[in-house]
Residue frames as a rotation matrix with the C-alpha (Angstrom) as fourth column:
UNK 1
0.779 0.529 0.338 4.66
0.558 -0.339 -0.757 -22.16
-0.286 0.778 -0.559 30.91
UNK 2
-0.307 -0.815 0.491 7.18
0.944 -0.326 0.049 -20.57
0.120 0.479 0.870 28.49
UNK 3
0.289 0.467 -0.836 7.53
0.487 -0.823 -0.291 -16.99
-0.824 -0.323 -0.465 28.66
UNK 4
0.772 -0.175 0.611 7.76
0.603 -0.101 -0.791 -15.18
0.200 0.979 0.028 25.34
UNK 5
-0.274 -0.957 0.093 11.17
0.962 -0.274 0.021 -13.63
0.006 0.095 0.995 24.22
UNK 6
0.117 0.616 -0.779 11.73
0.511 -0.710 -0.485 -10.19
-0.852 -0.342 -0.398 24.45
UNK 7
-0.917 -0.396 0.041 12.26
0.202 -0.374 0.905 -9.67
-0.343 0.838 0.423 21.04
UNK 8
-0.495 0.822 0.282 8.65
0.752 0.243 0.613 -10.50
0.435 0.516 -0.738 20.57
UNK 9
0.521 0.736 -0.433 7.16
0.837 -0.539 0.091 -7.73
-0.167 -0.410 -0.897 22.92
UNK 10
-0.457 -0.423 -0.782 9.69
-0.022 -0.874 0.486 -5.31
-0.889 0.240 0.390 21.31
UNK 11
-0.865 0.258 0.431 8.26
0.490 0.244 0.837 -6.21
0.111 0.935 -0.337 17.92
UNK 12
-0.255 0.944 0.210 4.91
0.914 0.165 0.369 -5.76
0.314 0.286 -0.905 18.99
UNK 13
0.284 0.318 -0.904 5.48
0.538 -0.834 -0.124 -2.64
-0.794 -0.451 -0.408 21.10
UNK 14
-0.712 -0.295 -0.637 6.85
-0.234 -0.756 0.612 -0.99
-0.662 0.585 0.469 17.45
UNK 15
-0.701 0.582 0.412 3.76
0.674 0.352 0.649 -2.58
0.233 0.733 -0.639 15.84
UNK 16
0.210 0.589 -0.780 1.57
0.896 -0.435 -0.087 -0.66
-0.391 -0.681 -0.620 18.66
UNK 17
-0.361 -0.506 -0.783 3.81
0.187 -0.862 0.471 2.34
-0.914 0.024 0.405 17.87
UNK 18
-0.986 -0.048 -0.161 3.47
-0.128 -0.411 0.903 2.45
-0.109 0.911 0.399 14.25
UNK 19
-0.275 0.933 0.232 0.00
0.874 0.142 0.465 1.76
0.401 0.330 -0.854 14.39
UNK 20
0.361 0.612 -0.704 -1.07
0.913 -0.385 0.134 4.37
-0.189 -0.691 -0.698 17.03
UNK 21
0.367 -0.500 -0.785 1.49
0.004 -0.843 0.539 7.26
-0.930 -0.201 -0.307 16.84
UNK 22
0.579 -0.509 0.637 2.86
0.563 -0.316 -0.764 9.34
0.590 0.800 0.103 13.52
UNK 23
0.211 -0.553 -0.806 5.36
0.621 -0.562 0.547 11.96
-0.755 -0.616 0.225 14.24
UNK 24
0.817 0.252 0.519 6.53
0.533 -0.673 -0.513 15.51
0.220 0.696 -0.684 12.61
UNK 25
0.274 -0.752 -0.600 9.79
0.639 -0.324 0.698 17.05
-0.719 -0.574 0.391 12.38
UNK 26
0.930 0.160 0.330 10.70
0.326 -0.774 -0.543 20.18
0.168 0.612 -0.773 11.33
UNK 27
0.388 -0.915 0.114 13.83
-0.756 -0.245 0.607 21.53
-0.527 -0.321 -0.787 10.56
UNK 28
0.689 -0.224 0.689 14.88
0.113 0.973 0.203 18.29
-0.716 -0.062 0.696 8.73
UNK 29
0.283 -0.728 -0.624 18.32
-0.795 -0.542 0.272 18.49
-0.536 0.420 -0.732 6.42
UNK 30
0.934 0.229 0.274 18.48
-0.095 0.898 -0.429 16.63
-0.345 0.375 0.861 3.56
UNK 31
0.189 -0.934 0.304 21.54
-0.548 0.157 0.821 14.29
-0.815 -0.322 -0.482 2.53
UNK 32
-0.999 -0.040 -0.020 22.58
-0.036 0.447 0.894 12.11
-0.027 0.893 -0.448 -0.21
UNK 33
0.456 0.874 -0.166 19.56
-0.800 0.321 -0.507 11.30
-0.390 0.364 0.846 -2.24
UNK 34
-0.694 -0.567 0.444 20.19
-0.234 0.760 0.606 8.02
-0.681 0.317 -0.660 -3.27
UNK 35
-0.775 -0.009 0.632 17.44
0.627 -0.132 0.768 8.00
0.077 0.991 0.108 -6.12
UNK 36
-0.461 0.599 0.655 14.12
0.009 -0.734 0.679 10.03
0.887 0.319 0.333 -7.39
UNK 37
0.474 0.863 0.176 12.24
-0.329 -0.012 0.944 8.91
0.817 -0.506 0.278 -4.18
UNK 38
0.808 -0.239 -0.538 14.69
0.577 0.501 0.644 8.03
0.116 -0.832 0.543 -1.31
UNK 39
0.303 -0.471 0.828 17.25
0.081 -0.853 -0.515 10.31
0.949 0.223 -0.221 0.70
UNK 40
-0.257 -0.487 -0.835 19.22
0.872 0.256 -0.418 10.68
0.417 -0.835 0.358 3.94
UNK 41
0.457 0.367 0.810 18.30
0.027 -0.916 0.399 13.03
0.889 -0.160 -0.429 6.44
UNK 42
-0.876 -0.479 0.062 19.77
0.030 -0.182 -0.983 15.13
0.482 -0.859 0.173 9.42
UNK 43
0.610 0.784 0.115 16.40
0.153 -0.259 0.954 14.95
0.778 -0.564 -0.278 12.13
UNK 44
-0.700 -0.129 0.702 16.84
-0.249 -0.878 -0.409 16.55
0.670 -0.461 0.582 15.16
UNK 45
0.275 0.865 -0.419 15.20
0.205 0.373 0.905 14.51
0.939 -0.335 -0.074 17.91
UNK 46
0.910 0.126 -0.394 16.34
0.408 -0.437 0.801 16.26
-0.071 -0.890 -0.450 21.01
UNK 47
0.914 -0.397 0.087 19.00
-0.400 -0.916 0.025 18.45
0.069 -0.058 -0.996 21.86
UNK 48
-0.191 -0.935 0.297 22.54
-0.975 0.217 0.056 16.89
-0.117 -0.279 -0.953 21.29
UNK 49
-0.166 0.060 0.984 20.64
0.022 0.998 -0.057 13.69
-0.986 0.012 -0.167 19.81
UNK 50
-0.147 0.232 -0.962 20.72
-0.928 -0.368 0.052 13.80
-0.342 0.900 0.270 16.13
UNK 51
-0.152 0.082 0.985 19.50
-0.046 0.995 -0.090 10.83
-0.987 -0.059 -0.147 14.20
UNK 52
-0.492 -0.389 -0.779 20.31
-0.784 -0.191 0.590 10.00
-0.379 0.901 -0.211 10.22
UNK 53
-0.272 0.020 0.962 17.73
0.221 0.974 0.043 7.76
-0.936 0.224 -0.270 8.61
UNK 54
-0.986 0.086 -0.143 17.45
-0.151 -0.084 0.985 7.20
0.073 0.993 0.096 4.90
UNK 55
-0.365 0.810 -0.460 13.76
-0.602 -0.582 -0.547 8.60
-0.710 0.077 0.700 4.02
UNK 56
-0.847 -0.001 0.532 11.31
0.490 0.389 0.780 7.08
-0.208 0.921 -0.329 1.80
UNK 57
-0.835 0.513 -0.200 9.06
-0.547 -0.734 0.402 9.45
0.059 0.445 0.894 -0.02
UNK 58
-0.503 0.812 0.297 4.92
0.565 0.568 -0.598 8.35
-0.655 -0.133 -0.744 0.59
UNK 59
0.336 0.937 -0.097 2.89
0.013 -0.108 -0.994 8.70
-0.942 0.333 -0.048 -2.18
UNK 60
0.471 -0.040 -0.881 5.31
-0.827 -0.367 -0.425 8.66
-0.307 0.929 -0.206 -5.13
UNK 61
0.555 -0.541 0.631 7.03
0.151 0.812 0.564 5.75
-0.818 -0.218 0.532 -7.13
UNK 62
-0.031 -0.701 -0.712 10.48
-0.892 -0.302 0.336 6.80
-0.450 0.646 -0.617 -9.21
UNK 63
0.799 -0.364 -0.478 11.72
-0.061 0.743 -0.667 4.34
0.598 0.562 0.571 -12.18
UNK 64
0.719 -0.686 -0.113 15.09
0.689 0.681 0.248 2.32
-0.094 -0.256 0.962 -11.12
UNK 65
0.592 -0.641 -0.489 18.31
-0.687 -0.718 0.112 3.38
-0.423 0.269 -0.865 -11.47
UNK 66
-0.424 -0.816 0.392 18.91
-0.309 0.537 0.785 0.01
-0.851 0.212 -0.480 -13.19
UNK 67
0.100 0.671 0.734 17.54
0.858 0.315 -0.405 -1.52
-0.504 0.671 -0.545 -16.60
UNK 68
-0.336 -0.090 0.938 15.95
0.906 -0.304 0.295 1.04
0.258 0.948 0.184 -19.45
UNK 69
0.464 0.692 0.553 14.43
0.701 -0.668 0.248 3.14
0.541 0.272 -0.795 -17.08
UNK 70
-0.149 -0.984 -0.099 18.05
0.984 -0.157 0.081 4.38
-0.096 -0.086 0.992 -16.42
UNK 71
-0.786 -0.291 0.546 17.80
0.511 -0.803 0.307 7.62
0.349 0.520 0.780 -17.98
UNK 72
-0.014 0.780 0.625 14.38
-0.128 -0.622 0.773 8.76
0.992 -0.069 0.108 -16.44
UNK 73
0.375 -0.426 -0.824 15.74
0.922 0.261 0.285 7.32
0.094 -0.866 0.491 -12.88
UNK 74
-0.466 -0.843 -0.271 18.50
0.828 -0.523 0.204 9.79
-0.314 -0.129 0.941 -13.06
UNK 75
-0.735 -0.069 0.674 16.73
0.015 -0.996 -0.084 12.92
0.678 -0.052 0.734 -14.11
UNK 76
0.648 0.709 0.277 13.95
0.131 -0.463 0.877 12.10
0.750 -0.532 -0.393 -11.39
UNK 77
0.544 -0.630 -0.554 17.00
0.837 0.365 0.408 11.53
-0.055 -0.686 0.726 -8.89
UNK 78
-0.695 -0.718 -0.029 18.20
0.698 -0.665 -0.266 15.14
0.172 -0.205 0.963 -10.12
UNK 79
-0.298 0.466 0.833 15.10
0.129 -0.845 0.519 16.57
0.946 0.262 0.192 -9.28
UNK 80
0.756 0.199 -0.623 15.04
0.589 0.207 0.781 15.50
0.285 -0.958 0.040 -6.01
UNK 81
0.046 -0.807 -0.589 18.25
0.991 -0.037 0.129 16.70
-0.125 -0.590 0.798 -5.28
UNK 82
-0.525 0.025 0.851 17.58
0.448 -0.842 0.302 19.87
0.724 0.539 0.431 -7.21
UNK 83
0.281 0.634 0.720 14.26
-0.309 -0.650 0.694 20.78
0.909 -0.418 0.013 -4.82
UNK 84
0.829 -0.049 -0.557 15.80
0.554 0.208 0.806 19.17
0.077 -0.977 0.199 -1.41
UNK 85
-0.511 -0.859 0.038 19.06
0.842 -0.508 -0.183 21.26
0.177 -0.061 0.982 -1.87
UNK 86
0.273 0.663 0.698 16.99
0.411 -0.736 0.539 24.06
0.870 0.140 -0.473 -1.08
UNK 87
-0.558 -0.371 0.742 17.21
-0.735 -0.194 -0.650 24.06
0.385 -0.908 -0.164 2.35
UNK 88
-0.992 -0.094 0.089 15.30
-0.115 0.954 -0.278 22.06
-0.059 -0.286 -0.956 5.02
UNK 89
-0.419 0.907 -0.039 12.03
-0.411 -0.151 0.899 20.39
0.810 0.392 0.436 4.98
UNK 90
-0.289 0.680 0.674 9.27
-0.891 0.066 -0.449 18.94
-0.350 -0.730 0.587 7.15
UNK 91
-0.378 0.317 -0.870 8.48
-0.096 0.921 0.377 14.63
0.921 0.226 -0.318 7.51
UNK 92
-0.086 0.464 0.882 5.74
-0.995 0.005 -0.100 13.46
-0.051 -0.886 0.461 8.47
UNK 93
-0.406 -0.191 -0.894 6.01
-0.415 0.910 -0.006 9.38
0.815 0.368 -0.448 8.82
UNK 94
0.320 0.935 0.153 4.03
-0.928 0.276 0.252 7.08
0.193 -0.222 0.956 10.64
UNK 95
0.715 -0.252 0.652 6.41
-0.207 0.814 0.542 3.90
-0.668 -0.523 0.530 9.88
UNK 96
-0.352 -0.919 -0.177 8.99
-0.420 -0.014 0.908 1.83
-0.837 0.393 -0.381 8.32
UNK 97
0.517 0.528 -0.674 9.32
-0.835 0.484 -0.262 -0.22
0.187 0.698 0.691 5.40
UNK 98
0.921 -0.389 -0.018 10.92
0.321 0.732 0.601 -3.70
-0.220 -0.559 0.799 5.15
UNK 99
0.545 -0.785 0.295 13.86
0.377 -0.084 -0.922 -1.96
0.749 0.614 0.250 4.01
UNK 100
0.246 0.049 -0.968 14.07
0.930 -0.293 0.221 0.05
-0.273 -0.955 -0.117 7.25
UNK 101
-0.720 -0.094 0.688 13.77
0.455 -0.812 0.365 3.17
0.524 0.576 0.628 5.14
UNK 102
-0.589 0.618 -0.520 11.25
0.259 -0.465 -0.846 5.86
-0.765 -0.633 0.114 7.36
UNK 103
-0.358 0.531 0.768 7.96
0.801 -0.248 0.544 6.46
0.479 0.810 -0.337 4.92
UNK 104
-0.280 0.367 -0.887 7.23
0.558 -0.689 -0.462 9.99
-0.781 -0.625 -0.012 5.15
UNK 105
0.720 0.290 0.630 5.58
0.600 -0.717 -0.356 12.79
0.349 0.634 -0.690 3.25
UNK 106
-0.329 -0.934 0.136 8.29
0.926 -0.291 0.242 15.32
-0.186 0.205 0.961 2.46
UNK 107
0.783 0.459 0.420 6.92
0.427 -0.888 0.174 19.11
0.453 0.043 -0.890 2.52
UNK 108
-0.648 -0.412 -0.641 8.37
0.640 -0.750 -0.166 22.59
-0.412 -0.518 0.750 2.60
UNK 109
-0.773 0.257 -0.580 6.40
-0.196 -0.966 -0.167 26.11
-0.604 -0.016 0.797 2.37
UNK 110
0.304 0.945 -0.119 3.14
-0.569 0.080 -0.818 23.78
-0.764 0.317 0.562 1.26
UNK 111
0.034 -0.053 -0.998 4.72
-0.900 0.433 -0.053 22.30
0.435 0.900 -0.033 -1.58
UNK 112
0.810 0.452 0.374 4.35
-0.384 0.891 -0.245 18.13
-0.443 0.055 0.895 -1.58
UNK 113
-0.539 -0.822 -0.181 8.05
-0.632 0.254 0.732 16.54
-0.557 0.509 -0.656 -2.67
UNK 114
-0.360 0.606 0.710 5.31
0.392 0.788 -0.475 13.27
-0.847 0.107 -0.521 -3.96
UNK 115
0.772 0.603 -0.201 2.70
0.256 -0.584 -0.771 15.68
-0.582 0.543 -0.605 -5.41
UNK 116
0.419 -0.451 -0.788 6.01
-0.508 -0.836 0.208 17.50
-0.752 0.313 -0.579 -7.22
UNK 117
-0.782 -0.620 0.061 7.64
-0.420 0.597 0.684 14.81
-0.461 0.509 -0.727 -8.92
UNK 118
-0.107 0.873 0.477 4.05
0.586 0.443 -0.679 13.59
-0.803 0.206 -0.559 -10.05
UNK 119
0.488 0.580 -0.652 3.27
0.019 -0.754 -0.656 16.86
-0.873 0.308 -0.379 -11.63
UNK 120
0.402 -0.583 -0.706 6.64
-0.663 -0.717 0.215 16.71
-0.632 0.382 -0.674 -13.13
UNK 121
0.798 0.118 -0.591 6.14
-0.436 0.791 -0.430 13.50
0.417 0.601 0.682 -14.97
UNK 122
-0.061 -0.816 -0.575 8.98
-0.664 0.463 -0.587 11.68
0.745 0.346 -0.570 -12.87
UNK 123
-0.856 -0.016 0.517 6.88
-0.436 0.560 -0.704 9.79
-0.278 -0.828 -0.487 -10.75
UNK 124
-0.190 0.922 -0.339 3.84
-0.077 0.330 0.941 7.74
0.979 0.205 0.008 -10.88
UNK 125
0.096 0.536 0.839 1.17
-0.956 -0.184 0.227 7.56
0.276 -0.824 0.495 -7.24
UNK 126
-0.468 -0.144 -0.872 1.95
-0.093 0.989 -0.113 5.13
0.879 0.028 -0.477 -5.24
C-alpha cells in the first residue's frame, strides 16, 4: 500500500488549523498598503521572531486600482493609509486566501478598518 506524501498531511494539518484555530495579535505595524483593502504588516509572533505578511481586510471589498474605478481605488487606498498610519492595530484572522494574503479583521480603540471604509463610501460588504 502507497503511503500518502507529506505534502498531503501538511495540507490537511493547515486545513485542520484554519478550520479549528483563529488567532489575535496585538501590537501589529502597518506597512505598504498596497490598495483600499490590502497591506503589509510587522506581527510579532515571539520574541526575536517577527513575521511580514501582506493582510487582507475581512468584510470589505475596495474598487481596483485598474480600469474606471481608478480614481475611487486610489482615494480608498489613501484612506487606508491615512487611518493605518496612525499607529498600530489589532488582526484577528482565522485563514488565508488563494492569494496567500492573511484575512483578518483590522481594529484599533473599537473602530472596524471594514466597518470604516463602508461608512465612508469606499467600500462595499463583502
Amino acid at each position: 500500500m502507497r503511503r500518502p506524501r507529506v505534502g498531503c498531511w501538511r495540507r490537511a494539518g493547515h486545513l485542520a488549523a484554519g478550520l479549528l484555530l483563529c488567532w489575535t495579535w496585538t501590537g501589529v505595524i502597518p506597512g505598504r498598503v498596497i490598495d483600499g483593502d490590502t497591506f503589509e504588516a510587522q506581527v510579532s509572533i515571539a520574541p526575536n521572531h517577527i513575521w511580514y505578511p501582506r493582510v487582507r481586510v475581512l468584510g470589505v471589498d475596495t474598487p481596483e486600482l485598474d480600469g474606471a474605478t481608478k480614481p475611487a481605488a486610489l482615494a480608498a487606498k489613501a484612506f487606508t493609509e491615512a487611518w493605518l498610519s496612525r499607529g498600530p492595530v489589532v488582526l484577528v484572522a482565522c485563514k488565508e486566501d488563494h492569494f496567500g494574503r492573511l484575512l483578518a479583521t483590522v481594529q484599533r480603540d473599537g473602530d472596524n478598518l471594514a466597518t470604516l471604509l463602508i461608512n465612508a463610501g469606499h467600500g462595499v460588504p463583502r
